[in-house]
N, C-alpha and C positions, 0 to 999 in steps of 0.2 A: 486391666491392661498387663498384669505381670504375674496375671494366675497361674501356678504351680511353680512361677521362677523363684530362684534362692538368690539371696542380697546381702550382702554384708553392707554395714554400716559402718565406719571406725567417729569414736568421740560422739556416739548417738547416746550419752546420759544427760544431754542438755542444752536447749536452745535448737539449732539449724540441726542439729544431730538428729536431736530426737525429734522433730518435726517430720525428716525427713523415716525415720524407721517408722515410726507413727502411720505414714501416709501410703508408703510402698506397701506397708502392710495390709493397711487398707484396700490397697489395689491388686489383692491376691498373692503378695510377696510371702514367704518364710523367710525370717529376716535373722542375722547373726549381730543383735547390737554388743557393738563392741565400748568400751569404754574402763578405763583402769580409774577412774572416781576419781581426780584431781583438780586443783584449780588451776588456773590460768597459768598461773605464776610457778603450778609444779608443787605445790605442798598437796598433803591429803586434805581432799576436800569428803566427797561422799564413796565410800568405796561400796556400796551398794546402786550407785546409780544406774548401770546397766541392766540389773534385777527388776528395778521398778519400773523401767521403759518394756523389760519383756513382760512386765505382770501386766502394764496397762496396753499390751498386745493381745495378752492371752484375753484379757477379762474384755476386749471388744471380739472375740473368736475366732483370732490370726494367731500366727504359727509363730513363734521365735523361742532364741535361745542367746542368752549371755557368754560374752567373752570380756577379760579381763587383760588382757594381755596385751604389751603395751607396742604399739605401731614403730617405736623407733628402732628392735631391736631386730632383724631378722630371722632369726628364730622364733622370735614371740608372737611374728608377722604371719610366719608360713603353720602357725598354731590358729591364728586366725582363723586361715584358709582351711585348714583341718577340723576345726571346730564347724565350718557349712557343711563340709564332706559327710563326718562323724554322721551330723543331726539330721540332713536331709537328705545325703546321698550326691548333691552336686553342687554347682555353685553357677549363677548364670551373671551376675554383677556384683562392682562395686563401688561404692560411693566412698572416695578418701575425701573426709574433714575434718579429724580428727587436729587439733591444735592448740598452740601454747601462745603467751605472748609476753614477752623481756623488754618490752619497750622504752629506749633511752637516744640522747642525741649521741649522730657517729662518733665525735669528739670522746665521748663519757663510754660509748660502747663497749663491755668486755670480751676477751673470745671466749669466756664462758655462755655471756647471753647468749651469742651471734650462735653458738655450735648449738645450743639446746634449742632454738627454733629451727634453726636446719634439720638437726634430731627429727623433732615432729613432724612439722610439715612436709619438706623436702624427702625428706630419710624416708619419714614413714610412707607419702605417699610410694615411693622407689619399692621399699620394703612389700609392702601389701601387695601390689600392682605386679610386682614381679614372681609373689607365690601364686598368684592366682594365674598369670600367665600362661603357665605350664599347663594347668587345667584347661583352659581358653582354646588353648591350641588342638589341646588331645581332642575336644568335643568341635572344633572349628566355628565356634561362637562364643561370645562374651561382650560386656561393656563397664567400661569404666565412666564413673563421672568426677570427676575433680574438683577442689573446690579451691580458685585462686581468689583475687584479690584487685579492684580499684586502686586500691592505694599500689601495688604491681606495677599495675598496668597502666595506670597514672603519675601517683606520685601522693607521699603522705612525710611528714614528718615524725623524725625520732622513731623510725622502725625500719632500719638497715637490714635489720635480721630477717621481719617478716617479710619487706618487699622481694630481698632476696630471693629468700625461698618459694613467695607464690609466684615469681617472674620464674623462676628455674621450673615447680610445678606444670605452668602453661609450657612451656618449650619441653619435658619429658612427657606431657599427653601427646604433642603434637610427631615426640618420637614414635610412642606406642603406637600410634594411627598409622604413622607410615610403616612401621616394622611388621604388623601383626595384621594389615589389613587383607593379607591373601588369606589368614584365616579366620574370615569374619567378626574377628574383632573391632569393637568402636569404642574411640577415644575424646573424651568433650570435656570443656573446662566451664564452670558457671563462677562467676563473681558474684558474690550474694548480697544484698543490701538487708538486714534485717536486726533486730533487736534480737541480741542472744550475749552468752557470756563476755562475748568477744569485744562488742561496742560497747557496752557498758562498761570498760574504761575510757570513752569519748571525756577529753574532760570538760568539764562545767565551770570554767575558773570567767566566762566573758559572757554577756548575753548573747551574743552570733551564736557560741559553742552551745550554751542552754540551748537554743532554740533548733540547732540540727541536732541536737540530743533527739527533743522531742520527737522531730519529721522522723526521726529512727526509730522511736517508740510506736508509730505508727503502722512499720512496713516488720509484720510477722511473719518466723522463720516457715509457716507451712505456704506460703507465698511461692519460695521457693523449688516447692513437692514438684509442682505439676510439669514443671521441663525437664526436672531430672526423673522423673517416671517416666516420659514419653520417652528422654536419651536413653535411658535402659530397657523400653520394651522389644527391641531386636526389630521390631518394622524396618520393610524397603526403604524407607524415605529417612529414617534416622541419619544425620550426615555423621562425619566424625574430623575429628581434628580442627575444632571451630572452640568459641571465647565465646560463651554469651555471660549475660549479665541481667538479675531479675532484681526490681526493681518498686517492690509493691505490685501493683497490675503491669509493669511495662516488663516485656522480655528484648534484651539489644542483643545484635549482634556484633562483637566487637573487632575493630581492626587488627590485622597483625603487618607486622614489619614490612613494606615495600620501599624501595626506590621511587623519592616525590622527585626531585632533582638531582644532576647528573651537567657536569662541567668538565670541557675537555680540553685540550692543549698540546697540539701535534709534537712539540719539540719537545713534550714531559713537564715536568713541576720543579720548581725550587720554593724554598719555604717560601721565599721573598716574593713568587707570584700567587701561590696560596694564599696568604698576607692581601696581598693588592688584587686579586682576583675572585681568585675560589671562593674565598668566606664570603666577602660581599656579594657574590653572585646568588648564593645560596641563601642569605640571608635572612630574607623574606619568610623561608621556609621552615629555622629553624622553631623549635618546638620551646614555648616558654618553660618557665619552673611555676607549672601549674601543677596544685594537689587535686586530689579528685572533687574535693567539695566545690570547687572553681570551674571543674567542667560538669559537675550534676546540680545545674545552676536551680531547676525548675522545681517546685516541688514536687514529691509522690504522687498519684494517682489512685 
């Protein structure tokens, strides 16, 4: 499905990364894994890991080349982007998932952590997405896929920083879809449920947690592959500016923001009928302080 297209990948030396370079490449992609060998947390962890995902590209006899260069910085971004050009001559997608994770309660939160998650995710998604843009336009196609977040879009504890930034994520795909769509650009955000570097700080301190540990040990990042290969193959029917969410075998399509209810009052508002009216009118509607494991109540599939 994505024979002779070029893909960049960011944060493809492990888990949902390399799953996903792994698999496009499988599907005819020449793949740019990107990855600057780090852990979670930002120390050095492997600084070969991009190497070994294009070795076990080459050695199944698909096409890639390693990038090192780190998503947060803008220039190191649009090196990315130059590094698909360099190697293959063009660039037809890209997949931002490239991420870190600082996780603490808001209370405890520094604006060191809060800015180094934004850094990656946020940033770098913005970073990547916008050097390749220029290319996008020149050729009047291209596709981004994105990678946000349940906890987003839902709701998780002690991670200000992440939700942040995957909430901010899903609302600048949904920018690029409307900005870039006169030139055949498509823009799509997946929430990924899988066992990779990222969940494995799930912690294990209760048995409930053990036990959705495990259900997440079960749902593997190549799960994943097969909706972001179909959102990057440029087909007619590819939509753009859509939330889905893969789930083991389930693919969701997820809500975005509408008007459920609406309360009106000819003569206008004072706090004190807002108070006595509005809120209780509404009530009904508002949305509890549910974390995602509360609304993905069922087991995987």
């Amino acid at each position: 499905m994505l024979k002779d297209k070029v893909v960049i990948v960011t944060g493809a030396g492990g888990g949902i990364g390399r799953a996903l370079a792994l698999e496009t490449a499988r599907a005819g992609a020449r793949v740019v894994v990107n990855d600057i060998g780090v852990s979670l947390s930002g120390d050095t962890d492997d600084r070969g890991a991009a190497d070994k995902v294009v070795q076990e590209i080459r050695d199944a006899g698909g096409q890639a080349v390693a990038s090192t260069h780190s998503v947060s910085d803008p220039g190191a971004a649009q090196e990315i982007v130059n590094t698909a050009v360099t190697a293959f001559g063009r660039l037809d997608g890209v997949i931002n998932n490239a991420g870190i994770l600082r996780d603490s309660f808001f209370h405890k939160m520094s604006t060191e952590n809060f800015d180094a998650v934004l850094k990656v995710h946020l940033y770098g998604t913005f970073n990547v997405s916008r050097a390749a843009a220029a290319l996008f336009k020149e050729q009047n196609s291209g596709a981004f896929v994105h990678m946000t977040s349940t906890s987003a879009l839902i709701g998780n504890f002690g991670q200000a920083n992440y939700m942040a930034a995957k909430l901010g994520i899903a609302a600048l795909s949904k920018s690029i879809a409307l900005d870039m769509e006169r030139f055949g650009v498509r823009s799509n955000c997946i929430a990924p449920f899988a066992w990779s570097r990222m969940t494995s700080s799930l912690p294990t301190d209760t048995p409930e947690q053990i036990a959705r540990v495990e259900k997440f040990k079960q749902m593997v990042p190549e799960k994943i592959a097969p909706l972001a290969i179909a959102l990057l193959s440029g087909g007619p029917d590819v939509p753009s500016g859509q939330i889905f969410a893969v789930r083991n075998n389930e693919i969701m399509l997820m809500s975005q923001p509408r008007p459920v209810r609406s309360v009106h009052r000819s003569e206008g508002w004072s706090a004190e009928t807002v108070m006595d009216h509005a809120l209780p009118a509404m009530a009904s509607q508002f949305y509890p302080l549910n974390r995602s494991e509360h609304v993905f109540t069922w087991d995987p599939v």
